[in-house]
PDB file of N, CA, C and O in Angstrom:
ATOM      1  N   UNK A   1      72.965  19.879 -97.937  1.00  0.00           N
ATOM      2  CA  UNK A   1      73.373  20.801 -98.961  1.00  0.00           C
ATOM      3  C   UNK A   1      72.911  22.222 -98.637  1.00  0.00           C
ATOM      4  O   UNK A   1      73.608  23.167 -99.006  1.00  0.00           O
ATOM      5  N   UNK A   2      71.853  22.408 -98.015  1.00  0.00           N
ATOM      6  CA  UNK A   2      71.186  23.458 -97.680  1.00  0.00           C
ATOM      7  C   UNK A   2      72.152  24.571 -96.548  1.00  0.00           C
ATOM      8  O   UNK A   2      72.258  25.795 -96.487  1.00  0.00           O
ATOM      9  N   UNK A   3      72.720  23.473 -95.782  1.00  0.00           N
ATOM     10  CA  UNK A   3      73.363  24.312 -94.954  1.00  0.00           C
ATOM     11  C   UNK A   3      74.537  24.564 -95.137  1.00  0.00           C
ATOM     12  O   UNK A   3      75.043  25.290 -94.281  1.00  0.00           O
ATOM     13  N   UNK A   4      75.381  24.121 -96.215  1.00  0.00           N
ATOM     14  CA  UNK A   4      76.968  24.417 -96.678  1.00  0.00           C
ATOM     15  C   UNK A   4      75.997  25.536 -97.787  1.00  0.00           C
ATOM     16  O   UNK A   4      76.792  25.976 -98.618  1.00  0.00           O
ATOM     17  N   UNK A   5      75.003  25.932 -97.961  1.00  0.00           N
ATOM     18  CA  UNK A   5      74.755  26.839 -98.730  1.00  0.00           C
ATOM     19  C   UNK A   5      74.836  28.071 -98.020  1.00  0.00           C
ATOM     20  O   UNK A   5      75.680  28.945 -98.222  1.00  0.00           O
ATOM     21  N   UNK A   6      73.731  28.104 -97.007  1.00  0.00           N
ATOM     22  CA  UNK A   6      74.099  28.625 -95.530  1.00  0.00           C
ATOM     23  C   UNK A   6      75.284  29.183 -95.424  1.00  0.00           C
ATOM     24  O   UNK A   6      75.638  30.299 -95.804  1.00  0.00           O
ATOM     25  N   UNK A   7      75.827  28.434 -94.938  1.00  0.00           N
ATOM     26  CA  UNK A   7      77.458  28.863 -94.780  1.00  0.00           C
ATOM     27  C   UNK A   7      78.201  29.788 -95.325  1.00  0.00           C
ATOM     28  O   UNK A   7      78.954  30.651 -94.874  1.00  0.00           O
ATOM     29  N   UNK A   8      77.696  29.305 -96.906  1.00  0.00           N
ATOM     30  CA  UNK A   8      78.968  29.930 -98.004  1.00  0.00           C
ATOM     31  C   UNK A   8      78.368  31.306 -97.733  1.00  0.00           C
ATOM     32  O   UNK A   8      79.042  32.256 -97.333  1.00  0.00           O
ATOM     33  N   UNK A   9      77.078  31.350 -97.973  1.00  0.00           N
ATOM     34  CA  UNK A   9      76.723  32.901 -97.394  1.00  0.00           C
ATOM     35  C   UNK A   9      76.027  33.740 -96.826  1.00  0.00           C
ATOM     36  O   UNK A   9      75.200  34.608 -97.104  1.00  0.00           O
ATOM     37  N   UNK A  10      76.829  33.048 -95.454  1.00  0.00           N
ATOM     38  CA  UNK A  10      76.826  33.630 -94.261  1.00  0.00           C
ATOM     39  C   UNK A  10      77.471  34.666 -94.250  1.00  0.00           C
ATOM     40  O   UNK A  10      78.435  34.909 -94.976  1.00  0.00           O
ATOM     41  N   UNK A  11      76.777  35.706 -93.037  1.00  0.00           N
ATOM     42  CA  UNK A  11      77.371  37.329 -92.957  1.00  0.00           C
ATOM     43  C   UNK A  11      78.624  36.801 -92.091  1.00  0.00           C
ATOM     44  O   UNK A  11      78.857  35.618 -91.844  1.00  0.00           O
ATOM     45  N   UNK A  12      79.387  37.920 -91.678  1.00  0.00           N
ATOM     46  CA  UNK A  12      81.002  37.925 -91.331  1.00  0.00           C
ATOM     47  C   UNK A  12      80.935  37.472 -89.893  1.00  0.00           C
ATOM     48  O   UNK A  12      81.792  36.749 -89.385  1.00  0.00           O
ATOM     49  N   UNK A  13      79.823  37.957 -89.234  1.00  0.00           N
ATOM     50  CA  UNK A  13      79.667  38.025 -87.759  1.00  0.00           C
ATOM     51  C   UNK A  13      79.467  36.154 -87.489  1.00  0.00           C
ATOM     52  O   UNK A  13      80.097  35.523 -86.641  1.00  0.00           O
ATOM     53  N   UNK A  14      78.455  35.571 -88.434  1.00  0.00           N
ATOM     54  CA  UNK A  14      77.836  34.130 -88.561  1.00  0.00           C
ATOM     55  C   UNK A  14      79.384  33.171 -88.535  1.00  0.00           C
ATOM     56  O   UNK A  14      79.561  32.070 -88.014  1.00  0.00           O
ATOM     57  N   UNK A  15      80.186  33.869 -89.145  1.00  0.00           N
ATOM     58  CA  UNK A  15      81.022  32.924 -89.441  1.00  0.00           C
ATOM     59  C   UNK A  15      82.219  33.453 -88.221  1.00  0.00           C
ATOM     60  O   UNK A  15      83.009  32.615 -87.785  1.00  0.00           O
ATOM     61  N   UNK A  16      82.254  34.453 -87.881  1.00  0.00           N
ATOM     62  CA  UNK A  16      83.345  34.837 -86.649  1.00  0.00           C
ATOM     63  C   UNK A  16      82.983  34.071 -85.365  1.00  0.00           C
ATOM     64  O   UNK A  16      83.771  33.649 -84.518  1.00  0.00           O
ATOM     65  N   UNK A  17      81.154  33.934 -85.387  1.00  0.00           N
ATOM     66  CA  UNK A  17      80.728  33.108 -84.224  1.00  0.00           C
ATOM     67  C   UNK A  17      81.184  31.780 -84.249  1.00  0.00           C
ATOM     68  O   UNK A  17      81.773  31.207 -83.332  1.00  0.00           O
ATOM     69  N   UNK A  18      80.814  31.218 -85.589  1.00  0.00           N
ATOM     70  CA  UNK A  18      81.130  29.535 -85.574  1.00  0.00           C
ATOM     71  C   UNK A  18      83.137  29.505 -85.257  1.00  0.00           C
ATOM     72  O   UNK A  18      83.672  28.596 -84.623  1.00  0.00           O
ATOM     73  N   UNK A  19      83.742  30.431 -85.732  1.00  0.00           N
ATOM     74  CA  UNK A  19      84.621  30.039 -85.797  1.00  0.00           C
ATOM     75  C   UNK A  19      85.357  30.499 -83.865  1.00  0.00           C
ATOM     76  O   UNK A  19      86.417  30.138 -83.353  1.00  0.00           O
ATOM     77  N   UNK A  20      84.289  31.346 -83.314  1.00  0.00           N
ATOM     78  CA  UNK A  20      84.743  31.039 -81.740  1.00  0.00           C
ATOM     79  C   UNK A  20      84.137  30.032 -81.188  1.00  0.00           C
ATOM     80  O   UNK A  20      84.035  30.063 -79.961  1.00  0.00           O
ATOM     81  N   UNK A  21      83.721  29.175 -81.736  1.00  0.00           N
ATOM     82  CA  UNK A  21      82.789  28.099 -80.978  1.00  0.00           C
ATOM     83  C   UNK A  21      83.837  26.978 -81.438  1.00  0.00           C
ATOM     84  O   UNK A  21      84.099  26.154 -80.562  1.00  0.00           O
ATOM     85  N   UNK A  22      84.334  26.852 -82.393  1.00  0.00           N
ATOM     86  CA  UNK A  22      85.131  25.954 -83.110  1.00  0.00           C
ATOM     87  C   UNK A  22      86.514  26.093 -81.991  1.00  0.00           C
ATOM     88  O   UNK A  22      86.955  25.120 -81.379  1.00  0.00           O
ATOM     89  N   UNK A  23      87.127  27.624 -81.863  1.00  0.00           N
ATOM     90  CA  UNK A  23      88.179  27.600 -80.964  1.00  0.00           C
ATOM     91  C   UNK A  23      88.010  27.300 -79.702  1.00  0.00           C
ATOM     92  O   UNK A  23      88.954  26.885 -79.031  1.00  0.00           O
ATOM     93  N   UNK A  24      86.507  27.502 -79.083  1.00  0.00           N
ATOM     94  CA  UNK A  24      86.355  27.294 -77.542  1.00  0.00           C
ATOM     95  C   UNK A  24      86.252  25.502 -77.711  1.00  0.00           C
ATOM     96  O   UNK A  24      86.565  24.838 -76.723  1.00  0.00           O
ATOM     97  N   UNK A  25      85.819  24.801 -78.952  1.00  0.00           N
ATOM     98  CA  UNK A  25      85.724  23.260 -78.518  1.00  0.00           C
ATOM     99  C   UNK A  25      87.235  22.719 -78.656  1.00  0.00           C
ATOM    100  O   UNK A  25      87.673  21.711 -78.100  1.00  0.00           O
ATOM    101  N   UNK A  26      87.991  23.640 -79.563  1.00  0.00           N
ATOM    102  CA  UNK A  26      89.615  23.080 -79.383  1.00  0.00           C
ATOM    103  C   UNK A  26      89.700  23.487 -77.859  1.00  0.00           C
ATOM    104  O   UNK A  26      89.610  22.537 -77.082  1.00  0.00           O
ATOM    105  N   UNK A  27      89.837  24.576 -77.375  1.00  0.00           N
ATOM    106  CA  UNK A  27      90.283  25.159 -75.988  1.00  0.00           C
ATOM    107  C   UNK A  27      89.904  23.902 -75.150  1.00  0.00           C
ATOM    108  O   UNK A  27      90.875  23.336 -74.649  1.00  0.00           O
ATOM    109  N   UNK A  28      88.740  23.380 -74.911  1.00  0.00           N
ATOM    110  CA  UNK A  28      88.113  22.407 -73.922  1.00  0.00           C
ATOM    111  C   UNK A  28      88.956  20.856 -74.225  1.00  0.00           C
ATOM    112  O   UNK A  28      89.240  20.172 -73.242  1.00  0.00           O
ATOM    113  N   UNK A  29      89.345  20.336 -75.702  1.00  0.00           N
ATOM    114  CA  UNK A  29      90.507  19.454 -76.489  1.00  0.00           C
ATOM    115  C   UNK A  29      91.424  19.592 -75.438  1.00  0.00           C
ATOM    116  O   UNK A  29      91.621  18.600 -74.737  1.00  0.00           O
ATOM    117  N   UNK A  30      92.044  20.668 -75.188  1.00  0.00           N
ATOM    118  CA  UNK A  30      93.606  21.005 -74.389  1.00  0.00           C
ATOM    119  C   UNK A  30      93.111  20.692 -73.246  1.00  0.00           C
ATOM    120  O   UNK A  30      93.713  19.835 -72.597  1.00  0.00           O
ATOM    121  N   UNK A  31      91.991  21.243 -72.736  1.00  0.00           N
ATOM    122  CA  UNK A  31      92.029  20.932 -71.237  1.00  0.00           C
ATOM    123  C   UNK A  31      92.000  19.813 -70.605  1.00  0.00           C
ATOM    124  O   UNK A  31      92.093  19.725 -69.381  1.00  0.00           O
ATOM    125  N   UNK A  32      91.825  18.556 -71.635  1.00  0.00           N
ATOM    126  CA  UNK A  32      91.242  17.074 -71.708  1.00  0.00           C
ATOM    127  C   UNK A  32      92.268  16.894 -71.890  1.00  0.00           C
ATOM    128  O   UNK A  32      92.704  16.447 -70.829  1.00  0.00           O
ATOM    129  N   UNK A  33      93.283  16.958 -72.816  1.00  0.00           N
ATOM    130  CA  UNK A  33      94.519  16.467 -72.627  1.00  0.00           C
ATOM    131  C   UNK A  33      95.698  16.845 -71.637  1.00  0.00           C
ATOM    132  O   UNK A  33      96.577  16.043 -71.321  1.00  0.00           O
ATOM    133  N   UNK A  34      95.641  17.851 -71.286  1.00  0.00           N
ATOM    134  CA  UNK A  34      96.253  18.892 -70.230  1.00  0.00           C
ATOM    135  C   UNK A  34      96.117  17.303 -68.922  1.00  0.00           C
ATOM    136  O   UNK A  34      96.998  16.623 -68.396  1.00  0.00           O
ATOM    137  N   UNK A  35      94.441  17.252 -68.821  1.00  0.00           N
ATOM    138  CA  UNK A  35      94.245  16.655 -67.321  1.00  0.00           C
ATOM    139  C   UNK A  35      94.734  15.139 -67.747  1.00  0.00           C
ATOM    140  O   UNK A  35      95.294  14.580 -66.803  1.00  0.00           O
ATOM    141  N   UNK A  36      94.661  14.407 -68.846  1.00  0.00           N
ATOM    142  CA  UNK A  36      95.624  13.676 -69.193  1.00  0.00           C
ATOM    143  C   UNK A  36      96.606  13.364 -68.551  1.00  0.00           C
ATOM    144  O   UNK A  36      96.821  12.637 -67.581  1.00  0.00           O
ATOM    145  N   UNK A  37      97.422  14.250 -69.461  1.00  0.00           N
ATOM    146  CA  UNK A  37      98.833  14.166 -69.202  1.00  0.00           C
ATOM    147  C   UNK A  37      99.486  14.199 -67.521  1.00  0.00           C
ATOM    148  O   UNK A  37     100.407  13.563 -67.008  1.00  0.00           O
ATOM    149  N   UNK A  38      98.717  15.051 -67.072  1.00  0.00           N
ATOM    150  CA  UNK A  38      98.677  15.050 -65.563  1.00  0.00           C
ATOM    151  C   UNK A  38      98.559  13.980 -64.730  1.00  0.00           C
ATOM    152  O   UNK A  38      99.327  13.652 -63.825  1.00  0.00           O
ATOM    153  N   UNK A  39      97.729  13.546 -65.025  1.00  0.00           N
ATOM    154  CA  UNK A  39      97.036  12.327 -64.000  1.00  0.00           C
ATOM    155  C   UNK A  39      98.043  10.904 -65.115  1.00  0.00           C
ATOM    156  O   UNK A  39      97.485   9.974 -65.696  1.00  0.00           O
ATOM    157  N   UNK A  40      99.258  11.124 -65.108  1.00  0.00           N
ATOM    158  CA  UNK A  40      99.718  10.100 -65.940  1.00  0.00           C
ATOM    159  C   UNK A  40     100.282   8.712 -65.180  1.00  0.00           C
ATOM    160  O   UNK A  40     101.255   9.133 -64.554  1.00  0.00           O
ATOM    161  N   UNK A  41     100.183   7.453 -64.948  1.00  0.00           N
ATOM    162  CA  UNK A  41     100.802   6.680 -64.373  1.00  0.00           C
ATOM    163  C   UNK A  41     102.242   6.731 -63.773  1.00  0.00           C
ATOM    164  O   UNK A  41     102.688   7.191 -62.722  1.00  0.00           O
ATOM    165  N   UNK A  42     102.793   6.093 -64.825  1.00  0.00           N
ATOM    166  CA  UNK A  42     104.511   6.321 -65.305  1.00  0.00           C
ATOM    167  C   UNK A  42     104.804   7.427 -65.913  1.00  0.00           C
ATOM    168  O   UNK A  42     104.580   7.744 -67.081  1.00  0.00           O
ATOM    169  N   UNK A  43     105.358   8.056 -65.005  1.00  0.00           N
ATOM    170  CA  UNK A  43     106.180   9.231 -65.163  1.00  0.00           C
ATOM    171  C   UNK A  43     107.226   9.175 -65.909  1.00  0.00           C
ATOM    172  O   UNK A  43     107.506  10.006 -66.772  1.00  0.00           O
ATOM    173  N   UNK A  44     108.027   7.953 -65.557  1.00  0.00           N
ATOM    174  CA  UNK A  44     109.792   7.975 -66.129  1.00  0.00           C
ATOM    175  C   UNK A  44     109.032   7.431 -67.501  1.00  0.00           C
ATOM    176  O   UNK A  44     109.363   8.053 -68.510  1.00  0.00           O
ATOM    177  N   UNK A  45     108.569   6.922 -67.594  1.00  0.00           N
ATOM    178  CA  UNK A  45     107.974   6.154 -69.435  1.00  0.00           C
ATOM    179  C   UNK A  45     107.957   7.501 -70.275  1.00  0.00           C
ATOM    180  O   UNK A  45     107.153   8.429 -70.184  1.00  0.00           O
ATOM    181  N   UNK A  46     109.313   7.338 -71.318  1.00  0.00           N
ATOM    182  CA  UNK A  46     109.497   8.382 -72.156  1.00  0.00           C
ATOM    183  C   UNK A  46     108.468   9.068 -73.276  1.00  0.00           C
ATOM    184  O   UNK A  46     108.378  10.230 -73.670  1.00  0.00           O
ATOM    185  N   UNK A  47     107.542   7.550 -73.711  1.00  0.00           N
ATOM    186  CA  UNK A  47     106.743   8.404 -74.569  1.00  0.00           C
ATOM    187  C   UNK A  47     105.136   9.032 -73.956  1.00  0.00           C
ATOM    188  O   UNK A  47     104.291   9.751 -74.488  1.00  0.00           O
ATOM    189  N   UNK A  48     105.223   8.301 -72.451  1.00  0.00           N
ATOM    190  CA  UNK A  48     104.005   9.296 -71.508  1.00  0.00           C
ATOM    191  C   UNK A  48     104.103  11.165 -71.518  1.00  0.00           C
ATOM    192  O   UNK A  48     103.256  12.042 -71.342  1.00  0.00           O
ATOM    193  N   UNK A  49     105.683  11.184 -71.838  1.00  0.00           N
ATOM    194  CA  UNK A  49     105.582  12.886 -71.142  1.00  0.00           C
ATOM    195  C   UNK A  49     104.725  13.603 -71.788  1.00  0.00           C
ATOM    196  O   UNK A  49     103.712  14.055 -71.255  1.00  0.00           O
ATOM    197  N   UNK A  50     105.049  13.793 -73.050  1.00  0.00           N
ATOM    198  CA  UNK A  50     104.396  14.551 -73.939  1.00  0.00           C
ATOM    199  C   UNK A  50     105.454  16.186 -74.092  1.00  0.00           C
ATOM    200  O   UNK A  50     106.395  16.460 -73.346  1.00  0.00           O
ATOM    201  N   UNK A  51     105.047  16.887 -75.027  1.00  0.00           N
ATOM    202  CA  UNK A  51     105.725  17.878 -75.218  1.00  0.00           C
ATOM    203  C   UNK A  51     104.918  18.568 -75.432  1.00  0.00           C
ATOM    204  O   UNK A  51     105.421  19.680 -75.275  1.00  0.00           O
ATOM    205  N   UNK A  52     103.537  18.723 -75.813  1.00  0.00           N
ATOM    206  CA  UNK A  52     103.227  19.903 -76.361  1.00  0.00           C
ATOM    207  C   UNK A  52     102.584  20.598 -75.051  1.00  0.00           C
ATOM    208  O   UNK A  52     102.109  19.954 -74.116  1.00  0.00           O
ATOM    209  N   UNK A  53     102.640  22.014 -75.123  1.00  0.00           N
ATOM    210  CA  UNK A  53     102.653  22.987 -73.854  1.00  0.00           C
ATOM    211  C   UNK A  53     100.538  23.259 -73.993  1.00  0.00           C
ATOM    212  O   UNK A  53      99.963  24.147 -74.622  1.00  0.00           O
ATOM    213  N   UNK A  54     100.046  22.384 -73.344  1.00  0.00           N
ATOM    214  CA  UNK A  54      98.236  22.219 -73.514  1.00  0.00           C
ATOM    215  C   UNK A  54      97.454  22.954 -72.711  1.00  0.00           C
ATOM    216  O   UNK A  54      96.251  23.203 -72.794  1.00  0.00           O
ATOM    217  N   UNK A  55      98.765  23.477 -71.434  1.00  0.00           N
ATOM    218  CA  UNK A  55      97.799  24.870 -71.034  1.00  0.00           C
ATOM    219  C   UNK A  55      98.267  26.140 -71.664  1.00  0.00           C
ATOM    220  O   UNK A  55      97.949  27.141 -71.021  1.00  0.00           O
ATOM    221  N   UNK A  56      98.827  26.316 -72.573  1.00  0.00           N
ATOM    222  CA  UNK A  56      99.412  27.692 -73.365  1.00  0.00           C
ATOM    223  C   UNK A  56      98.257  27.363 -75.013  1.00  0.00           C
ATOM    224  O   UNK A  56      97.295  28.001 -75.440  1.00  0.00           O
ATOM    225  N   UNK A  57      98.653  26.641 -75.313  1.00  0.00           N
ATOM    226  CA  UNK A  57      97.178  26.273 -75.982  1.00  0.00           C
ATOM    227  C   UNK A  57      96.054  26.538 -75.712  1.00  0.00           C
ATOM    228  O   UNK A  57      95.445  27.419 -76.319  1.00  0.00           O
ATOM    229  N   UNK A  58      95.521  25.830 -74.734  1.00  0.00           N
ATOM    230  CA  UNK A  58      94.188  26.548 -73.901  1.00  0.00           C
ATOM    231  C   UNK A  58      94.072  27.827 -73.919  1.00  0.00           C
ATOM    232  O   UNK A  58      93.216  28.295 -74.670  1.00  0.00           O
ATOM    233  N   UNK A  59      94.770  28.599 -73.225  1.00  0.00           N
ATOM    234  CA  UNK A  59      94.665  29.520 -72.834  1.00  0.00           C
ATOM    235  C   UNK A  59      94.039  30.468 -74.117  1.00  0.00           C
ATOM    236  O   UNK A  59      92.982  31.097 -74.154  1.00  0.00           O
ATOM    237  N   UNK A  60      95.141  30.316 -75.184  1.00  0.00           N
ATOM    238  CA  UNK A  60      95.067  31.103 -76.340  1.00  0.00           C
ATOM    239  C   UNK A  60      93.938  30.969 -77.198  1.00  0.00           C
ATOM    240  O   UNK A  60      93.392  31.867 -77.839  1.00  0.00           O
ATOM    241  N   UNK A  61      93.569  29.470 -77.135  1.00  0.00           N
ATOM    242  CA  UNK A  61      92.391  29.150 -78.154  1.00  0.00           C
ATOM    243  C   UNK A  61      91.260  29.796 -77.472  1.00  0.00           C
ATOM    244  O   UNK A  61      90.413  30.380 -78.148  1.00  0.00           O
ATOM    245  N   UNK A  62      91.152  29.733 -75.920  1.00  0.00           N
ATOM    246  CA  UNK A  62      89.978  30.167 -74.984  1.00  0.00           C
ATOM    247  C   UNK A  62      89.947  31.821 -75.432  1.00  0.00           C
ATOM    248  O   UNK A  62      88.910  32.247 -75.942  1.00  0.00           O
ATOM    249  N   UNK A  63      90.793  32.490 -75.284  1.00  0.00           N
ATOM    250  CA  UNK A  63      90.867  34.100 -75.322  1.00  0.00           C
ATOM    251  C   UNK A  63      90.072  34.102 -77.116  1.00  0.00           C
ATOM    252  O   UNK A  63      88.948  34.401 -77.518  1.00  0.00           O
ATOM    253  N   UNK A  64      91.242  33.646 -77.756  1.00  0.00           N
ATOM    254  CA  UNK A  64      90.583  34.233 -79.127  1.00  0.00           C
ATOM    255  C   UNK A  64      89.329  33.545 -79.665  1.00  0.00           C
ATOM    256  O   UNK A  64      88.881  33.936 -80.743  1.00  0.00           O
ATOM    257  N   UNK A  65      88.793  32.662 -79.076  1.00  0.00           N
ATOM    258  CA  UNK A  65      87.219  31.804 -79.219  1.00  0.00           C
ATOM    259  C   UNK A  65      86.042  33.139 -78.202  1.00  0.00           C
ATOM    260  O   UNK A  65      85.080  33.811 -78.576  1.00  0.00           O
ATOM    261  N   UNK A  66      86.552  33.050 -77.232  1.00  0.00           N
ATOM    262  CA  UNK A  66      85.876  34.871 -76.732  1.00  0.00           C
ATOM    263  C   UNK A  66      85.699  36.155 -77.531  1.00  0.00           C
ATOM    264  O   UNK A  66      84.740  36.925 -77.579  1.00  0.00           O
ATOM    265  N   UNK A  67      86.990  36.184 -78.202  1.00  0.00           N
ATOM    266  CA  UNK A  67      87.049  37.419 -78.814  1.00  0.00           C
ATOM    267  C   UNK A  67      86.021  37.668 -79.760  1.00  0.00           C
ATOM    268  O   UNK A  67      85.110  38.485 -79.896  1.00  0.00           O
ATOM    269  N   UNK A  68      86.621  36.375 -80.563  1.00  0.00           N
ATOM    270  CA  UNK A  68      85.180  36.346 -81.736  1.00  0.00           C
ATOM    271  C   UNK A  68      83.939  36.260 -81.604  1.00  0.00           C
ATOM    272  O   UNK A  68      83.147  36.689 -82.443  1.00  0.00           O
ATOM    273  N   UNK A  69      83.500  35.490 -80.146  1.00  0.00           N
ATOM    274  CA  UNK A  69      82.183  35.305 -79.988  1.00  0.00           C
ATOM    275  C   UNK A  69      81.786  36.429 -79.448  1.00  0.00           C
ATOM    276  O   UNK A  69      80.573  36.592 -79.585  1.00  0.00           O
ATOM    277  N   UNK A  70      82.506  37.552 -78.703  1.00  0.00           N
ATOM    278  CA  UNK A  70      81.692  38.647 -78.438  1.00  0.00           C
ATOM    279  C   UNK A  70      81.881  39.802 -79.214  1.00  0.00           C
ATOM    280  O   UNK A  70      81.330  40.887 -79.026  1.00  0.00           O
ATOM    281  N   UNK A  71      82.757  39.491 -80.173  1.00  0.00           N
ATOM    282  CA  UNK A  71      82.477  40.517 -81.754  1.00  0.00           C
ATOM    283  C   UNK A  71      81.632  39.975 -82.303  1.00  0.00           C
ATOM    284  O   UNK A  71      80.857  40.662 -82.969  1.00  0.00           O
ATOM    285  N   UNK A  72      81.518  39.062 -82.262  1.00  0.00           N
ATOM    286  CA  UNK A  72      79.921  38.685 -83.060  1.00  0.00           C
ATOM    287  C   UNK A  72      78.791  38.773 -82.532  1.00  0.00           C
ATOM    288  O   UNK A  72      77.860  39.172 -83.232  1.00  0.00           O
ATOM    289  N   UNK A  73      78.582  38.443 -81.234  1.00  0.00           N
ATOM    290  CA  UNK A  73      77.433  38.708 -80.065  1.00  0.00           C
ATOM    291  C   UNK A  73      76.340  39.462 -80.974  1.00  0.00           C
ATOM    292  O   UNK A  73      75.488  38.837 -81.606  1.00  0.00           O
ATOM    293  N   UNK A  74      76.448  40.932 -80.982  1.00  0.00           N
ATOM    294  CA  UNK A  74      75.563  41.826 -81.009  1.00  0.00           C
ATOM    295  C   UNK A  74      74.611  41.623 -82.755  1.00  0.00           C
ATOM    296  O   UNK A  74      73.426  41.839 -83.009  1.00  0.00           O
ATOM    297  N   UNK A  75      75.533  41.227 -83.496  1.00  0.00           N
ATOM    298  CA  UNK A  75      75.010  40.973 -85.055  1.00  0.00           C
ATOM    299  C   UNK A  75      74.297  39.854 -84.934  1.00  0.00           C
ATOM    300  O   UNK A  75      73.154  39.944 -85.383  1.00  0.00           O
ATOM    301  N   UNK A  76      74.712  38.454 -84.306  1.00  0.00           N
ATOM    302  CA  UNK A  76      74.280  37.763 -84.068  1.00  0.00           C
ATOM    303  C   UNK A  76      72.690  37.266 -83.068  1.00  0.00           C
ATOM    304  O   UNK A  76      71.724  36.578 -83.398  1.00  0.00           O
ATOM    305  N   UNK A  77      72.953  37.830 -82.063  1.00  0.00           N
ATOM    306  CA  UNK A  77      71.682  38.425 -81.150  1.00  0.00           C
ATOM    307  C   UNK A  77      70.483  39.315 -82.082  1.00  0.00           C
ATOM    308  O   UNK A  77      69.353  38.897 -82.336  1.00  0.00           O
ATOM    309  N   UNK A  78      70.951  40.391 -82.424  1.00  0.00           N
ATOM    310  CA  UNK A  78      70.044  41.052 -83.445  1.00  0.00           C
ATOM    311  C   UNK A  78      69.230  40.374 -84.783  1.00  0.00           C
ATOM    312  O   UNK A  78      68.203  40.734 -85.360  1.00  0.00           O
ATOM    313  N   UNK A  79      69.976  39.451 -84.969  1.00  0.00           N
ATOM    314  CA  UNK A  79      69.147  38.855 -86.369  1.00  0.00           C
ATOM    315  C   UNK A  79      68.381  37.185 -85.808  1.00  0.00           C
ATOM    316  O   UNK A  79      68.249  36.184 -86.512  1.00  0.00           O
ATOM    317  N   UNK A  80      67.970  37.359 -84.314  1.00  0.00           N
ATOM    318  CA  UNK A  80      67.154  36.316 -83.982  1.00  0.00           C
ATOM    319  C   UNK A  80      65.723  36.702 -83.950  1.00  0.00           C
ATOM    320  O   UNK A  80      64.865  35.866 -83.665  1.00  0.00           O
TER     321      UNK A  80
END
């Protein structure tokens, strides 16, 4: 309870960090499925292909999980 207290109020930077840490563990999600899909047995087996595009995913979740974590960096660093 203590720490959803935490949370609720947390400064902007606290919560921009968690929420690039949250996008960099999706980003690392894609890359696991990415190497998946890759390394797949049966190729012609229709429901192996997959559709969703997991290095354009990556990519995006990785950039904006950066962004936030180094807009937050300095607020964050400072209040240790």
């Amino acid at each position: 309870m203590e720490f959803l207290h935490q949370l609720i109020f947390a400064s902007d930077a606290v919560r921009l960090a968690i929420l690039g840490g949250v996008c960099w563990l999706l980003a690392g999600l894609c890359l696991l499925f990415e190497q998946l899909r890759v390394k797949r047995r049966k190729v012609d087996r229709l429901e192996a292909v997959g559709w969703v595009p997991w290095t354009n995913l990556f990519m995006a979740l990785a950039i904006i999980g950066g962004g936030c974590l180094a807009m937050s960096l300095p607020v964050v660093l400072g209040s240790l």
